[in-house]
C-alpha positions in Angstrom: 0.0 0.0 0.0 1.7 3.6 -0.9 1.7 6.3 1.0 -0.2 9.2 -0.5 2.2 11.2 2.9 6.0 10.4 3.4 7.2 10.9 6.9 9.1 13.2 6.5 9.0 16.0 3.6 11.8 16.0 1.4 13.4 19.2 3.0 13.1 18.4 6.7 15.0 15.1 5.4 17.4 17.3 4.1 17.4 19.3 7.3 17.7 15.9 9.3 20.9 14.5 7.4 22.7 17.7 7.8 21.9 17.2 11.4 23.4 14.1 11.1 26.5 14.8 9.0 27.3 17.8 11.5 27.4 15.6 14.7 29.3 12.9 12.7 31.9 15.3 12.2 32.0 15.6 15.7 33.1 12.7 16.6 36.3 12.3 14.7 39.0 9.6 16.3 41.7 7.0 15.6 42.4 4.0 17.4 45.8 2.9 19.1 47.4 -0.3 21.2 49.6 1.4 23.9 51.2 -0.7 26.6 50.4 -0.3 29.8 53.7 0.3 31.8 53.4 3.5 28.6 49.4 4.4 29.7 50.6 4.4 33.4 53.8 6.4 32.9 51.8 9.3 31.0 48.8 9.1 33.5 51.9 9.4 36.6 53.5 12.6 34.7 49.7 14.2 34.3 50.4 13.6 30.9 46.7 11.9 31.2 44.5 13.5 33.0 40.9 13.1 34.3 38.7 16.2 32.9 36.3 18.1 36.1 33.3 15.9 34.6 35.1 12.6 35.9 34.6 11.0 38.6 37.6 11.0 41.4 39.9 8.6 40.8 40.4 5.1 43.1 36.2 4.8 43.4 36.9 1.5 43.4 37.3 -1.0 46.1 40.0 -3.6 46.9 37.9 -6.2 45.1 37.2 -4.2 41.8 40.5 -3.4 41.4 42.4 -7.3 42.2 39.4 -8.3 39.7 40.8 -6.1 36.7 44.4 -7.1 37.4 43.7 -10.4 37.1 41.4 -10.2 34.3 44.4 -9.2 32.6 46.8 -11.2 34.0 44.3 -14.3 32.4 44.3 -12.4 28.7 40.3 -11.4 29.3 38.8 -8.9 27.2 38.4 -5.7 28.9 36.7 -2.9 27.5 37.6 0.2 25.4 39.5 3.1 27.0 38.8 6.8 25.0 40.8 9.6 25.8 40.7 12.5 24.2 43.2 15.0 22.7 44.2 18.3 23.9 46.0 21.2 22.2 48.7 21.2 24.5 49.2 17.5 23.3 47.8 16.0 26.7 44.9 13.6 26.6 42.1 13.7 28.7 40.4 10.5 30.5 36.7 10.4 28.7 36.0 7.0 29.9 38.9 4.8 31.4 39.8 6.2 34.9 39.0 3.8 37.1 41.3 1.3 35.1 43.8 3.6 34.1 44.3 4.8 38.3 44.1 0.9 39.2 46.8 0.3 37.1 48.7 3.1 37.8 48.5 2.2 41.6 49.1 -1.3 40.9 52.2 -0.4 39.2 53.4 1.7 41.9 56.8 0.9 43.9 55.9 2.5 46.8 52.0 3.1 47.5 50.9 -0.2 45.6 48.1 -2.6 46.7 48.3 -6.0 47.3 45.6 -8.6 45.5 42.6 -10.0 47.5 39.7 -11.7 47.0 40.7 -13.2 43.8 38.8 -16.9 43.2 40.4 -17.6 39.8 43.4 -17.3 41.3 43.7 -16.9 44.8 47.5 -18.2 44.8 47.9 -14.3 44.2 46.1 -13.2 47.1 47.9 -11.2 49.2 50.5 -10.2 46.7 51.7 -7.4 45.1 53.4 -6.1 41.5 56.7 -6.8 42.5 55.7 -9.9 44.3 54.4 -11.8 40.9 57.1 -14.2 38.8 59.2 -11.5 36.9 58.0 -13.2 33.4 54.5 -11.8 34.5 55.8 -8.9 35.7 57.4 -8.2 32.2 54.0 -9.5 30.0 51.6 -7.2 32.4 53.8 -3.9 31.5 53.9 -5.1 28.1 50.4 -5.9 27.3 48.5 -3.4 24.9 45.5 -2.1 25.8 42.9 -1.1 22.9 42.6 2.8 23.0 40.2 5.5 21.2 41.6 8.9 20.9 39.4 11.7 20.2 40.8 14.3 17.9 41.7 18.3 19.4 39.0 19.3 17.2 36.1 17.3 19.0 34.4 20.2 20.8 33.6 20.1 24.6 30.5 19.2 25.1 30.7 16.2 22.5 33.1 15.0 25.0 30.8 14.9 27.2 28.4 13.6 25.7 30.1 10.4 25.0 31.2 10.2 28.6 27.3 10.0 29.3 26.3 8.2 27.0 29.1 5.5 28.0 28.5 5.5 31.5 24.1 5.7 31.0 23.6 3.8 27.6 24.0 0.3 29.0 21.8 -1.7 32.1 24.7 -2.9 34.6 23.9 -6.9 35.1 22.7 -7.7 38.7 24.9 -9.6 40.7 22.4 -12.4 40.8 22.9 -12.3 36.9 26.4 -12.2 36.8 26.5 -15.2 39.9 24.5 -17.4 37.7 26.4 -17.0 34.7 29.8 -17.2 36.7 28.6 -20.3 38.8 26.1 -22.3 36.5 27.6 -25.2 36.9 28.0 -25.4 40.6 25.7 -27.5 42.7 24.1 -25.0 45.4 23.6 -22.9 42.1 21.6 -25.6 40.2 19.9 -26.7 43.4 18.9 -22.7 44.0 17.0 -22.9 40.5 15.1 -26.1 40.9 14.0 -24.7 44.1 13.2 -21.2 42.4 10.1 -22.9 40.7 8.6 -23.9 44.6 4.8 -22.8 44.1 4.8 -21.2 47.6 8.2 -19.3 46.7 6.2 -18.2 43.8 3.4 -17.3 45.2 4.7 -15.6 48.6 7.2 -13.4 46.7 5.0 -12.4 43.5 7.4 -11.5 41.3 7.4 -10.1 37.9 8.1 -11.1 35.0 10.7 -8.4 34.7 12.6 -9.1 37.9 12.3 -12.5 37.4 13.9 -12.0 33.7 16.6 -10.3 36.0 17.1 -14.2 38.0 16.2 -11.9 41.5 14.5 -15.5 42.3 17.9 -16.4 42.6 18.9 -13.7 44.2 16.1 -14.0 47.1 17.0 -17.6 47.6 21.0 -17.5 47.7 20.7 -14.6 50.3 18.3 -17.2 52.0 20.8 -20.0 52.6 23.9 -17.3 53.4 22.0 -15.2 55.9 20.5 -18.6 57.6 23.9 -20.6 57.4 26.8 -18.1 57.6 25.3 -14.7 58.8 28.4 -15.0 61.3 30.6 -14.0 58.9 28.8 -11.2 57.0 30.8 -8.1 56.7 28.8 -5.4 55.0 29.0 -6.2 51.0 26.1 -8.3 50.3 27.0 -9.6 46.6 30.5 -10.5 47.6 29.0 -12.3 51.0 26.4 -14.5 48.7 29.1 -15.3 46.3 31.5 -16.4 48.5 28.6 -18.3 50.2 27.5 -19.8 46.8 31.0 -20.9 45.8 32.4 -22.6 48.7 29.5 -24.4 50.1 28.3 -25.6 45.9 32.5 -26.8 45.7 31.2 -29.4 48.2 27.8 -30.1 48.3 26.6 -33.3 49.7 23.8 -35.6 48.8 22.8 -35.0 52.7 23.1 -30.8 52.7 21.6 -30.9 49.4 18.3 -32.3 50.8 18.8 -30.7 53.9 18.8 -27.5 52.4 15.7 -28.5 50.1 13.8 -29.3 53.4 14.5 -25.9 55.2 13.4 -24.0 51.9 10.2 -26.0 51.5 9.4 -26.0 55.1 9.8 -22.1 55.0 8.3 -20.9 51.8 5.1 -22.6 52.8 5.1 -21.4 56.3 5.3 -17.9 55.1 2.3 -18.4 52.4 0.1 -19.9 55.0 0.3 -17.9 57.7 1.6 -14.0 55.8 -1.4 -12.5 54.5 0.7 -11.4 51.8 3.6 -13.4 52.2 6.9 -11.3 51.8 5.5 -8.6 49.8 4.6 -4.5 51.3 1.3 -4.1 52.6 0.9 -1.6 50.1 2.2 -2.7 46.6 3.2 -5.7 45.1 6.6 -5.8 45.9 9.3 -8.3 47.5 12.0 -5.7 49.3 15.4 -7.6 50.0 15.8 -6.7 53.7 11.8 -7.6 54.2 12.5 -11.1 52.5 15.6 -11.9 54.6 14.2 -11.0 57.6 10.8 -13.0 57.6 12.4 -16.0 56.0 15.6 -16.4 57.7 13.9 -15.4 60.7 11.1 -17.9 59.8 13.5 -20.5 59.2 15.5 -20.6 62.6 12.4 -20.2 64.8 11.0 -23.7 63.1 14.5 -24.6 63.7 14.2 -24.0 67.0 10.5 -25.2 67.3 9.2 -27.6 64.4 6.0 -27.4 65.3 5.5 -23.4 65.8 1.7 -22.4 65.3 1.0 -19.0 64.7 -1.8 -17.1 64.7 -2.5 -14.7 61.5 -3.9 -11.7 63.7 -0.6 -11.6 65.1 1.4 -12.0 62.5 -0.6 -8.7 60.7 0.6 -7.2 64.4 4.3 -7.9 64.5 4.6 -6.6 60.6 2.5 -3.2 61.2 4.7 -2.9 64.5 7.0 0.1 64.7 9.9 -2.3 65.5 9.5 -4.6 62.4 9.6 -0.6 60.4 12.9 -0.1 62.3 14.0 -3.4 61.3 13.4 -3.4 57.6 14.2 0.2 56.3 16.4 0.4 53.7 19.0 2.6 55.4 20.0 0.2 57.4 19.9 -2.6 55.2 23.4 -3.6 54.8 24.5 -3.0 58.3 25.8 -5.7 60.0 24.2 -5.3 63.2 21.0 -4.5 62.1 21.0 -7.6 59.5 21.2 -10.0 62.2 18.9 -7.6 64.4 15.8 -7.9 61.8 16.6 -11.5 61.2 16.9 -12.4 65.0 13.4 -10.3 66.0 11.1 -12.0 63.6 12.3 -15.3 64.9 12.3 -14.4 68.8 9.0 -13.3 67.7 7.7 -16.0 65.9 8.8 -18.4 68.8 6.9 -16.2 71.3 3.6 -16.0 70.0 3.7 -19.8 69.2 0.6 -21.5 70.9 
């Protein structure tokens, strides 16, 4: 069927390709393979620089940083760097500055870190640059890194307009994402997704089909088994916690914790969606909050730990989660604080076991 009316008329499509052409001008670059002991010694000399529309440098924690080293210690792929070109023949960090500083500091004789953390390979825990075999010391300086360089004549504001668009243009992959890609194969992780089709897991948390296209099934049910069998050892950073968690305890899963584990779930999940009006979810929309989840079903599971047979009634149930204490518990602020992790779990269970006919 033709159109008796084109979209566009044939001089706003004129209009619309100069647009086009102008901004593609814009954006004029080259690309280049520099060593890194090269990027680190022009970053050290200010020689590269971070612009005032960067972020400081070092954002990144111990575990970030030991993560990128040995990424390219093991030949991974890392991502572009872009820099741009100045008239004084400097080049500015568009996108790159927490790798470049890392490296940098790495690098460094004096104020260097020391690896941690690492899984892969955790032989280089605790060590530092000068500490690796000097063959790897020699192939880390060495190794290229893949580099955009703006042109001097890319404006300002196109600058930063790339730095936006490279920092805003992309969703970041939730931990539970990159867990279950990462640790697919191990046994707590397959266990974790037979039990993530459990009807009363299903129905108590009523998630959608959006955040469970984001695995946070998974997510809800790892943080179950770390917070119930290792909350002891819980420091602060949730993801690496669970991971950890997930990683050790799948290395060696037995026949016997496997279907212990199963039990505990099952028991719980349907504890919660008989006796929770709305089973983990708000009183007021349809939504599953991570500190709410962990504290009713941890704090379910110990208290039938504790007492098998605990018999609740639902009135007060509906009292203990409109109480001011379970508000105190559960607010978001606190919600990766140690003390008030094991606080929230610990309440609902003391009183779950107290209100037990």
């Amino acid at each position: 069927m033709n159109k008796k009316i084109s979209l566009f008329e044939e001089e706003d499509k004129k209009k619309l390709q100069e647009e086009i052409n102008k901004f593609q001008i814009e954006l004029d670059y080259d690309t280049r393979d520099y060593p890194i002991s090269y990027i680190t010694d022009l970053y050290n000399q200010g020689n590269i620089f971070a612009p005032s529309y960067q972020r400081e440098k070092s954002q990144w924690d111990i575990y970030y940083k030991s993560r990128f080293v040995e990424s390219l210690i093991l030949d991974y792929p890392i991502p572009l760097i872009f820099l741009a070109d100045n008239e004084d023949g400097k080049m500015e960090i568009v996108d790159g500055l927490q790798r470049i500083s890392t490296l940098a500091e790495f690098l460094d004789g004096e104020d260097n870190f020391d690896l941690d953390k690492l899984v892969k390979l955790p032989l280089l825990n605790g060590k530092s640059f000068v500490e690796l075999p000097e063959a790897e010391q020699r192939r880390f300086k060495t190794k290229s890194l893949r580099i955009i360089v703006l042109k001097k004549t890319t404006p300002d504001n196109a600058r930063r307009e790339l730095f936006d668009r490279l920092n805003t243009s992309s969703l970041r992959a939730k931990p539970s994402e990159v867990r279950y890609g990462r640790e697919e194969d191990n046994k707590l992780m397959r266990l974790i997704v037979q039990l993530s089709k459990n009807q009363d897991f299903l129905e108590a948390t009523n998630l959608s089909s959006q955040m469970l296209g984001k695995k946070e099934d998974y997510e809800l049910i790892a943080r179950f088994f770390a917070y119930s069998h290792n909350s002891e050892n819980f420091k602060g950073k949730v993801a690496n916690f669970v991971d950890d968690y997930i990683s050790n305890t799948g290395k060696n899963l037995s026949d016997e914790l496997e279907e212990q584990l199963t039990n505990e779930f099952t028991k719980t999940m349907k504890f919660v969606n008989t006796n929770f009006d709305r089973g983990f979810q708000k009183e007021d929309r349809d939504q599953t909050p991570h500190v709410r989840f962990e504290a009713i079903a941890v704090g379910t599971n110990w208290a039938l730990k504790e007492n098998p047979e605990l018999n609740v009634e639902r009135e007060d149930i509906a009292r203990l989660l409109s109480s001011d204490e379970f508000k105190k518990w559960t607010t978001t602020d606190a919600a990766n604080n140690r003390k008030k992790v094991i606080e929230r779990m610990n309440g609902v269970k003391s009183a779950l076991i107290a209100m037990s006919k």
